[in-house]
C-alpha positions as CSV (number, residue, x, y, z in Angstrom):
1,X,110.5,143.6,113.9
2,X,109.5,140.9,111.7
3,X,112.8,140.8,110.2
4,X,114.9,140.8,113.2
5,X,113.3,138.0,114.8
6,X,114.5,135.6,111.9
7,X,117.3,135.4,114.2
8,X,115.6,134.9,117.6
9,X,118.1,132.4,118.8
10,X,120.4,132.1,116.1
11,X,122.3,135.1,115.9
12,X,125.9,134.2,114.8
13,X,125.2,130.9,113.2
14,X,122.8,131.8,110.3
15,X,122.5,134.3,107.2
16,X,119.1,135.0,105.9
17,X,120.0,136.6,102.6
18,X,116.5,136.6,100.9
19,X,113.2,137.5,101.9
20,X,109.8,137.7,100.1
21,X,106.4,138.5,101.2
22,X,103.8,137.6,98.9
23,X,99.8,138.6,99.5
24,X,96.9,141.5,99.7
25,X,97.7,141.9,103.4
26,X,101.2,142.8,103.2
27,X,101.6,146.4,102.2
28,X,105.7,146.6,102.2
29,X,107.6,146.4,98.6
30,X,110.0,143.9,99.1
31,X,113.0,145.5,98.6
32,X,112.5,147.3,101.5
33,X,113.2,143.8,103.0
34,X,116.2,143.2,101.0
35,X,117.7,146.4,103.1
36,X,116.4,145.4,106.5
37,X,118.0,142.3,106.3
38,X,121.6,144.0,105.8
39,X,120.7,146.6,107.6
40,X,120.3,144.5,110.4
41,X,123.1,142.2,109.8
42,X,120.9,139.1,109.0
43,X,123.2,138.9,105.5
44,X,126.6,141.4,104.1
45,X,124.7,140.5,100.5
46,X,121.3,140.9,98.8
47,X,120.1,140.4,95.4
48,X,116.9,142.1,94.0
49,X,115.6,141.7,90.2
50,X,114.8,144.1,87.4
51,X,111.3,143.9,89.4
52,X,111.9,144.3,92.7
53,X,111.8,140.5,93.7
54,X,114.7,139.2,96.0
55,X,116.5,136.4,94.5
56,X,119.1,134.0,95.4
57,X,122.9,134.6,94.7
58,X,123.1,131.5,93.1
59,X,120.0,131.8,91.0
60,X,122.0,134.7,89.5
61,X,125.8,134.3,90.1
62,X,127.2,130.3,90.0
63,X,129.5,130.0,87.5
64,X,129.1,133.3,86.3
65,X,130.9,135.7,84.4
66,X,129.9,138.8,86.9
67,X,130.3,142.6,86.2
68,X,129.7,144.9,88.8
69,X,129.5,148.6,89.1
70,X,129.5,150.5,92.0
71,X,127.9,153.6,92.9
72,X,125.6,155.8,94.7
73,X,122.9,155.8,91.5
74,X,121.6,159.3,93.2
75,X,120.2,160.1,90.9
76,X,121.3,157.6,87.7
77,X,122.7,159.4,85.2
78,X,123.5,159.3,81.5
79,X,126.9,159.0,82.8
80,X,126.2,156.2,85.0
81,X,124.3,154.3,81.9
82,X,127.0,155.2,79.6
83,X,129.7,153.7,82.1
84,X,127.7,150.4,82.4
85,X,126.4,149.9,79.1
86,X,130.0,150.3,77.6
87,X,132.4,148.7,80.4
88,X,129.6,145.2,80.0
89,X,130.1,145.1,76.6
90,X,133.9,145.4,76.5
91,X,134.0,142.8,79.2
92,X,131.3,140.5,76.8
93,X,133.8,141.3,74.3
94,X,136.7,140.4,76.1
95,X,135.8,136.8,77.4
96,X,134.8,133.8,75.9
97,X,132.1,132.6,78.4
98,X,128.6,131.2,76.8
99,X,126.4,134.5,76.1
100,X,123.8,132.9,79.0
101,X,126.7,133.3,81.8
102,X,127.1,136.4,82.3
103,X,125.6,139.4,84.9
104,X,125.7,142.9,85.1
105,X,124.9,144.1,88.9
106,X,124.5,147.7,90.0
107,X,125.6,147.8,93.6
108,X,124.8,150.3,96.4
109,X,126.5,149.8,99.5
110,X,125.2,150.7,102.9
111,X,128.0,153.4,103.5
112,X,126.6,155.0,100.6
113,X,123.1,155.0,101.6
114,X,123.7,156.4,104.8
115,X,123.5,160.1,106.3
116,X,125.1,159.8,109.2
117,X,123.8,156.8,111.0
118,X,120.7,157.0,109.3
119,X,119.5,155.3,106.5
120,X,116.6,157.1,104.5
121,X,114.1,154.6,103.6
122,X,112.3,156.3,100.9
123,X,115.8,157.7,99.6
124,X,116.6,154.0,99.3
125,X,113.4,153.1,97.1
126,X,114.5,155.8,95.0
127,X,117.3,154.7,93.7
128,X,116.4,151.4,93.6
129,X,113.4,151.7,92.1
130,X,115.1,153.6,89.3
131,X,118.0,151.1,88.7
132,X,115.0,148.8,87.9
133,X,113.2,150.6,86.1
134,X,116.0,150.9,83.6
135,X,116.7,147.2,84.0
136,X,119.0,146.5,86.1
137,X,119.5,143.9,89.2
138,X,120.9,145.4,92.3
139,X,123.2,144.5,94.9
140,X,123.0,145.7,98.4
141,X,125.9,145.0,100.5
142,X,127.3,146.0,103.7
143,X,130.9,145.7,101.6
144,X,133.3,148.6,101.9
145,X,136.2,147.1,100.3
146,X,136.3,146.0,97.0
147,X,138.2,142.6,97.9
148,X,135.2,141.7,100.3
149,X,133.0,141.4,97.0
150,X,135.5,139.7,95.4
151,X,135.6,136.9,97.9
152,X,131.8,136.8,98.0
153,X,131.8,136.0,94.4
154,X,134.4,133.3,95.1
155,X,131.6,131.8,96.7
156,X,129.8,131.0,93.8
157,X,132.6,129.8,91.4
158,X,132.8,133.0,89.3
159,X,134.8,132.4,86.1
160,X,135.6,136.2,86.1
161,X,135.2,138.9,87.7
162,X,134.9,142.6,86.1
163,X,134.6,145.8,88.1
164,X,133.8,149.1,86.7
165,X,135.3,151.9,88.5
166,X,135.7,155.5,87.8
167,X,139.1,157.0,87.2
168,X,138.9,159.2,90.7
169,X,137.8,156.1,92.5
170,X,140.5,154.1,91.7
171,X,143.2,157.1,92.3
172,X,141.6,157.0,95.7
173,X,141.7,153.4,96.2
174,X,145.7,152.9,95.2
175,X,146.5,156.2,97.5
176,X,144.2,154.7,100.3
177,X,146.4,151.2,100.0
178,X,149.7,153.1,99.8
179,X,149.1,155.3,103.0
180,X,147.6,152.3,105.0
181,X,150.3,150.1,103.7
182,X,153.7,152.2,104.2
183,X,154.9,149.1,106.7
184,X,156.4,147.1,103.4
185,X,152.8,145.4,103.0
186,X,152.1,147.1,100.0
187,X,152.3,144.0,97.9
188,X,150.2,141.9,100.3
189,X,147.3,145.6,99.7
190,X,147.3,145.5,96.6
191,X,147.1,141.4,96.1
192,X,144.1,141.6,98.0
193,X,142.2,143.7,95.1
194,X,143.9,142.7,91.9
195,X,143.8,139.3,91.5
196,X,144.2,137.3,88.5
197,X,140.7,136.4,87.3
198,X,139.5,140.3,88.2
199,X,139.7,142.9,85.5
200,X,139.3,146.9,86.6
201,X,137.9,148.9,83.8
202,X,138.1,152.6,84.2
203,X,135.7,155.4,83.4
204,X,137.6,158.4,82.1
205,X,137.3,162.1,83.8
206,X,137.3,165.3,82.7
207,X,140.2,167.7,84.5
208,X,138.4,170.6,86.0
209,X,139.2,174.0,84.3
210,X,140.7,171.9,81.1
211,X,139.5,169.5,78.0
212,X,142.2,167.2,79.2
213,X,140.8,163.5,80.3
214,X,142.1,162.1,83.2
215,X,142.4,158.0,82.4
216,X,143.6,155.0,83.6
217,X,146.5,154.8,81.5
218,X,147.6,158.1,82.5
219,X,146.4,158.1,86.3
220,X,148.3,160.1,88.3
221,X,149.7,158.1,91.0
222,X,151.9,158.3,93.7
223,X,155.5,157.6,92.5
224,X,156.0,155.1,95.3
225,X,153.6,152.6,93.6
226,X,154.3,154.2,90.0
227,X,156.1,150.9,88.6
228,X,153.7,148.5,90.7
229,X,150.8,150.2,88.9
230,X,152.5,150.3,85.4
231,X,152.6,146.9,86.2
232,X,148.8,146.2,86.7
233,X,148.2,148.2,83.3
234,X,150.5,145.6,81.3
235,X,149.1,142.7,83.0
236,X,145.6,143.7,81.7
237,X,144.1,143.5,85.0
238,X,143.3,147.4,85.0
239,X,142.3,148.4,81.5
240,X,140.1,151.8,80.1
241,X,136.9,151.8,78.9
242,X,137.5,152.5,75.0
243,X,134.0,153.7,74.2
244,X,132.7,156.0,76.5
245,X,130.7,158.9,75.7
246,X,133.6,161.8,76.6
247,X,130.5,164.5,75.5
248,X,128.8,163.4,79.3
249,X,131.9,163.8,81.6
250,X,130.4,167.6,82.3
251,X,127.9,165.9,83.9
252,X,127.6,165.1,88.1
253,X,125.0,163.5,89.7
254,X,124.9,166.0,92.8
255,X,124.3,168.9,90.0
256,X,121.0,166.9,88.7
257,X,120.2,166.1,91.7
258,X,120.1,169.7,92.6
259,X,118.0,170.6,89.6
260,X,115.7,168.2,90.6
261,X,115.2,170.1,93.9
262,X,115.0,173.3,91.9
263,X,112.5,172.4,89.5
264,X,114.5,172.8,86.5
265,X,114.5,171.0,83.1
């Protein structure tokens, strides 16, 4: 309630993207706050530390050289870790930005906190507390498309942009674009997400039932958008993640999640 009524008044004309409440009387952790406030559309963006504490986008983000990697983080994984320790450090690698200007952001997105309408609070400060506890900043956003992130980076002057997908997430994207696209936009679609200052770097997968990976460079996609894609893969602006761990692709996050519920090792 306390939330809400930041807007009492001004709904429509204001964003109140941070929100911090300090003392012995207020029993709440604060990034509980961070998901009120989207979830109650006083902001489409939030920002929380490797301790819990909401900052500002441009405390973290102006001028930056910004990686971010999507997921649902439930639980982390090795796999999770592997595909943001090695996708950062290629895209350190890859640019010439001073070493202070760059930042790594885990992102969970409302769609995939929810359960049907719901969002489970204490799910929520799971996952988040876990991301931090391994050192990461999160961000919370009400963004289902990738090029709505894109353009809330623009914001903030990024100098470049990196985004760490896996290699099933981006078949899904392209074959989303294609079928929603089949009116001749299909340039216009894919403009929108591969723009010239943002690099896609893709996690490999293992095929089910075979040792043989599944990566970007050998995606399967729809022949329609075959030479358009062959196209993004010479251009650089979707490239694969050379270091990954291939020894962790056996594991899923829904099987440890499971074992967690069971009780096993």
């Amino acid at each position: 309630v306390l939330v809400q009524s930041l807007l009492d008044g001004l709904k429509g004309r204001i964003a109140v993207d941070t929100c911090i409440l300090n003392g012995r009387d207020f029993k709440v952790d604060n990034r509980l706050l961070s998901l009120y406030l989207v979830k109650n559309g006083l902001t489409d963006v939030t920002l929380f530390n490797a301790n819990g504490r909401s900052v500002h986008a441009s405390e973290m983000l102006y001028r930056k050289a910004i990686m971010v990697v999507r997921g649902s983080y439930r639980p982390t994984t090795l796999v999770n870790e592997d595909m943001l320790k090695t996708s950062y450090a290629q895209f350190r690698a890859e640019s010439d930005a001073d070493p202070s200007k760059y930042a790594l952001l885990t992102e969970l997105t409302l769609s995939n906190l929810q359960k049907g309408a719901e969002i489970d609070e204490r799910d929520f400060l799971d996952r988040a507390r876990l991301l931090n506890a391994l050192g990461h900043t999160v961000l919370l956003s009400n963004y289902g498309e990738y090029n709505q992130l894109i353009e809330y980076f623009a914001q903030y002057k990024a100098s470049k942009i990196g985004i760490a997908v896996g290699v099933q997430e981006l078949l899904q994207i392209i074959t989303e674009k294609y079928a929603h696209n089949k009116d001749g936009r299909i340039l216009a679609a894919f403009g929108e997400i591969f723009t010239r200052h943002v690099k896609r770097y893709v996690y490999p997968a293992q095929q089910e039932g075979s040792p043989e990976l599944i990566t970007g460079s050998k995606l399967p996609v729809l022949e329609e958008v075959k030479f358009l894609y062959r196209h993004l893969l010479d251009s650089g602006q979707i490239v694969d993640i050379k270091n990954a761990n291939h020894q962790l692709l056996h594991i899923y996050s829904k099987d440890v999640l499971a074992d967690i519920r069971a009780g096993h090792d």
